[in-house]
C-alpha positions in Angstrom: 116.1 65.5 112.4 114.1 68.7 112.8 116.0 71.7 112.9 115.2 74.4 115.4 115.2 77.9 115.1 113.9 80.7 117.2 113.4 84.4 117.9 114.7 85.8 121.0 113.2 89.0 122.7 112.0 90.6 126.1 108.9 90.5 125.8 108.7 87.8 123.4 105.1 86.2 124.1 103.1 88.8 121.9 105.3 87.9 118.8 104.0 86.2 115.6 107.0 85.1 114.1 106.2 81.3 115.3 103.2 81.6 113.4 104.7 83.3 110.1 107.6 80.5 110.5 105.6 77.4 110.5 102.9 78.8 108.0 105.9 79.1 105.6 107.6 75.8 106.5 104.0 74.3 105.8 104.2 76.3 102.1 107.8 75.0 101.4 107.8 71.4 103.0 110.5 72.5 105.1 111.6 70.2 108.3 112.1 73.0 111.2 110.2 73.8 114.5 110.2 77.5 115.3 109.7 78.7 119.2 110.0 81.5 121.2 112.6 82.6 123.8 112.6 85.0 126.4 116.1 85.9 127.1 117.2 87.8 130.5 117.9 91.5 130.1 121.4 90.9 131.3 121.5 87.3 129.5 121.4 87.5 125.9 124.4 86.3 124.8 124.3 83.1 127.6 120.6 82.6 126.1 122.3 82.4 122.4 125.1 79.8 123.2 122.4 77.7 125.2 120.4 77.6 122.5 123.7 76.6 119.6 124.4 74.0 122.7 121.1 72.5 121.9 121.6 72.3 117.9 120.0 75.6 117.3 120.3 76.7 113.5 119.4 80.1 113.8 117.5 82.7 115.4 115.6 86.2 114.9 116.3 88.9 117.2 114.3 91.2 118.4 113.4 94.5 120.6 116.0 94.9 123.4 118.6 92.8 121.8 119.2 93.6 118.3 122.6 95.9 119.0 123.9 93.2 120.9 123.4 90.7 118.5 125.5 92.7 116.4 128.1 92.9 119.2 128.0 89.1 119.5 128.3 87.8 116.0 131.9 87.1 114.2 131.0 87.6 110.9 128.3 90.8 109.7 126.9 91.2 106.5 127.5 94.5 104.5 123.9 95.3 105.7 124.2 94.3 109.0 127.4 95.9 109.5 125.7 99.3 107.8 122.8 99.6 109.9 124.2 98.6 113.4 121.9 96.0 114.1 121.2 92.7 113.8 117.6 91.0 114.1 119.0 87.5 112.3 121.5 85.0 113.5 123.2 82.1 111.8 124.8 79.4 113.1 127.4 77.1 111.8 130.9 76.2 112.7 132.1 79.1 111.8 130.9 81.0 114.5 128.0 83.5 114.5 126.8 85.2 111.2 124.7 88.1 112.1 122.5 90.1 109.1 119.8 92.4 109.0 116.4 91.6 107.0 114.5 94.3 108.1 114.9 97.1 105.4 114.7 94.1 102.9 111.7 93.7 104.1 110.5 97.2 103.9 111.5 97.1 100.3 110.2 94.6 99.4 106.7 95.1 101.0 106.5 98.7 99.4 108.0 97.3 95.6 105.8 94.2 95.4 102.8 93.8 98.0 102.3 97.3 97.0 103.4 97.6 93.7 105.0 101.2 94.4 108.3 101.8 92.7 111.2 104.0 95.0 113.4 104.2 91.8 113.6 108.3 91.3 111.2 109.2 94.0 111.1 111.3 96.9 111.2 109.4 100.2 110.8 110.8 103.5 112.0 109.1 106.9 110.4 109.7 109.7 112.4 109.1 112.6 116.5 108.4 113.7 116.7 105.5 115.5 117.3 101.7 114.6 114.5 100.9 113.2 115.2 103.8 110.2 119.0 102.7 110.5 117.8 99.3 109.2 115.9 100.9 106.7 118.1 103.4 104.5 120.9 101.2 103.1 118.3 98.6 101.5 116.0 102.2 100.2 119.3 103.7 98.4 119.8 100.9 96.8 116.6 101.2 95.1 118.4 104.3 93.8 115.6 107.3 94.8 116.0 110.9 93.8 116.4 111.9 97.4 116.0 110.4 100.9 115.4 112.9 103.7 115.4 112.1 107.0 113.7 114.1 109.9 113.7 113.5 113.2 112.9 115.6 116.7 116.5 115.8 117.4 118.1 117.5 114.0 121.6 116.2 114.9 121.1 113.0 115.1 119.1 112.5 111.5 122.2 115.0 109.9 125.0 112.1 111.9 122.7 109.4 110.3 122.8 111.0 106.9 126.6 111.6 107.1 126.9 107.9 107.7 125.2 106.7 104.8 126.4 109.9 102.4 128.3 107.3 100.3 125.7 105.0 99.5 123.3 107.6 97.7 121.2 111.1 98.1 120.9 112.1 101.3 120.4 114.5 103.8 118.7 114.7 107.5 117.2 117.5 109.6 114.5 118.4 111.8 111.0 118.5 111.3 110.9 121.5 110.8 112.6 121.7 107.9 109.9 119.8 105.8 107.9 123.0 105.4 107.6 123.6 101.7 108.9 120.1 100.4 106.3 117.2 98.7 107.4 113.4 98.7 106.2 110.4 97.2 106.8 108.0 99.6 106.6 108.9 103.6 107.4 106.4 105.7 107.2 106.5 109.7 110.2 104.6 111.4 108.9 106.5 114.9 108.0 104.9 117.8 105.4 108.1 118.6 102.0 105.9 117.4 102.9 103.3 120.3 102.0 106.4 122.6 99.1 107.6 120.4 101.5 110.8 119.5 102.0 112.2 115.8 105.3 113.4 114.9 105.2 117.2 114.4 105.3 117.6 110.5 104.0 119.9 108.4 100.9 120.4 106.4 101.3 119.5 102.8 103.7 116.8 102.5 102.4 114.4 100.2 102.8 114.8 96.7 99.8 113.4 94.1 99.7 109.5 94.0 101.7 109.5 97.2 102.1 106.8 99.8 102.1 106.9 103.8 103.6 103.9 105.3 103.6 103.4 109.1 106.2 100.5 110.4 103.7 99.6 113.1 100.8 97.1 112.2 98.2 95.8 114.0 97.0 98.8 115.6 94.2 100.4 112.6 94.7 104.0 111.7 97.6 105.4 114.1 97.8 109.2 114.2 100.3 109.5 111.6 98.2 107.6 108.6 94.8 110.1 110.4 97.3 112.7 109.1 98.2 111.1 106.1 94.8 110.6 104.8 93.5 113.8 106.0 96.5 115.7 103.9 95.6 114.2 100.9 97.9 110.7 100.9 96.6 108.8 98.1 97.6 105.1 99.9 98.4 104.8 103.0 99.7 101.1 104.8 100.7 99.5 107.7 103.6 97.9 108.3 102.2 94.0 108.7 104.1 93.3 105.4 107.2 94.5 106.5 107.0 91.9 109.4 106.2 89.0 107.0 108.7 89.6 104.3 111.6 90.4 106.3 111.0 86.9 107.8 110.4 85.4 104.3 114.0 87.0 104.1 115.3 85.3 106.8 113.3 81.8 105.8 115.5 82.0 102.1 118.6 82.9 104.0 118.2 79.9 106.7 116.6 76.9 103.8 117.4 78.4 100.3 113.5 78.5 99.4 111.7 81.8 99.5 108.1 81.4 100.7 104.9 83.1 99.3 104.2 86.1 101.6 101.0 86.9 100.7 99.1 84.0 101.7 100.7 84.1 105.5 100.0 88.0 105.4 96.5 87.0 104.5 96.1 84.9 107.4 97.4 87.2 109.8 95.0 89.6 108.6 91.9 87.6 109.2 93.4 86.5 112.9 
């Protein structure tokens, strides 16, 4: 019998995880089917137990519901339960098992699709909301020499900070407080290229041999990789791999098998 996963969301039609899901089930031999559901603002977790009714196996979760995922599941991972959100659900009869594959996926995009070590470098995080929450537990454990994170709103990157202080060097501020500092890595966790907008940083940011890394993809040169190149950035990328590794992490998590990324990021890059 087929198994059945999904990804639920509101929107949900523009996403490509279908297509990542069934390119890496073709690459594995893997018997699943992999849809789409849009789940009612007010009707997430009804959506979820309709979906285990039907012999749902898991499910990804995405933009509005990822804190209530976390609210829903009984058991969290350490990194789920660090970053406050959920974007993976298993099922089983245990209950609910809710994890977070997103800064995995980060990591691994940056260490292997683009060869770029984090272990003893200077990384920069642009931005304090979930998407950087998701983010900083999988980058510490890469063990960097520092991990700043800057945000419009000073308080809340210092609160983020304090909350991850244990797990290795960090600190938070406003953007502002750049001036005068040089990184190696510089990512952008902000939603300010969805409105065409460029965080205000600095001039003079990027250390020699440095990389600018934008969590958005599909959208070309947003204003904050203009900036990077234009301030000297020696690489800068989008965030496409991001999407198809933390799914790759979800595939191995859900089957056991860990599917090639490269070929499905390929693919997505010609369509």
């Amino acid at each position: 019998m087929t198994d059945s996963y999904c990804v639920f969301g509101n929107p949900i039609g523009h996403s490509k995880s279908p297509l990542i899901h069934a390119a890496f089930a073709r690459q594995t031999g893997e018997d699943l089917s992999y849809t789409t559901r849009l789940a009612p603002h007010d009707g997430f977790a009804a959506s979820v137990g309709d979906f285990i009714a039907a012999g749902g196996r898991g499910a990804n979760v995405t933009i509005p519901f990822k804190e209530e995922a976390f609210r829903l599941s009984n058991r969290l991972t350490p990194r789920a339960e660090r970053a406050g959100a959920v974007n993976m659900l298993s099922f089983s009869d245990e209950g609910i098992v809710g994890d977070n594959t997103d800064g995995a996926g980060l990591v691994r995009d940056i260490t292997v699709n683009l060869a770029t070590p984090i272990t003893g470098q200077r990384i920069l995080l642009l931005g304090a909301g979930g998407a950087a929450r998701g983010a900083i537990g999988p980058l510490l454990e890469e063990h960097p020499a520092t991990l700043v994170i800057a945000n419009r709103t000073a308080q809340k990157a210092r609160a983020l900070a304090e909350h991850f202080a244990g797990y290795g060097p960090i600190s938070g501020g406003a953007y502002s407080a750049l001036s005068g500092q040089v990184f190696d890595i510089v990512i952008n966790a902000t939603s300010a290229s969805l409105g065409g907008e460029l965080p205000p940083l600095p001039a003079r940011l990027f250390a020699p041999g440095s990389l600018a890394y934008e969590m958005m993809y599909g959208r070309g040169d947003t204003p904050f990789l203009l900036f990077a190149r234009e301030e000297g950035a020696a690489r800068c990328a989008d965030g496409l791999g991001m999407l198809v590794e933390q799914a790759a992490e979800a595939f191995y998590l859900w089957r056991g098998v860990r599917p090639d990324a490269a070929p499905v990021m390929a693919l997505l890059r010609s369509a």
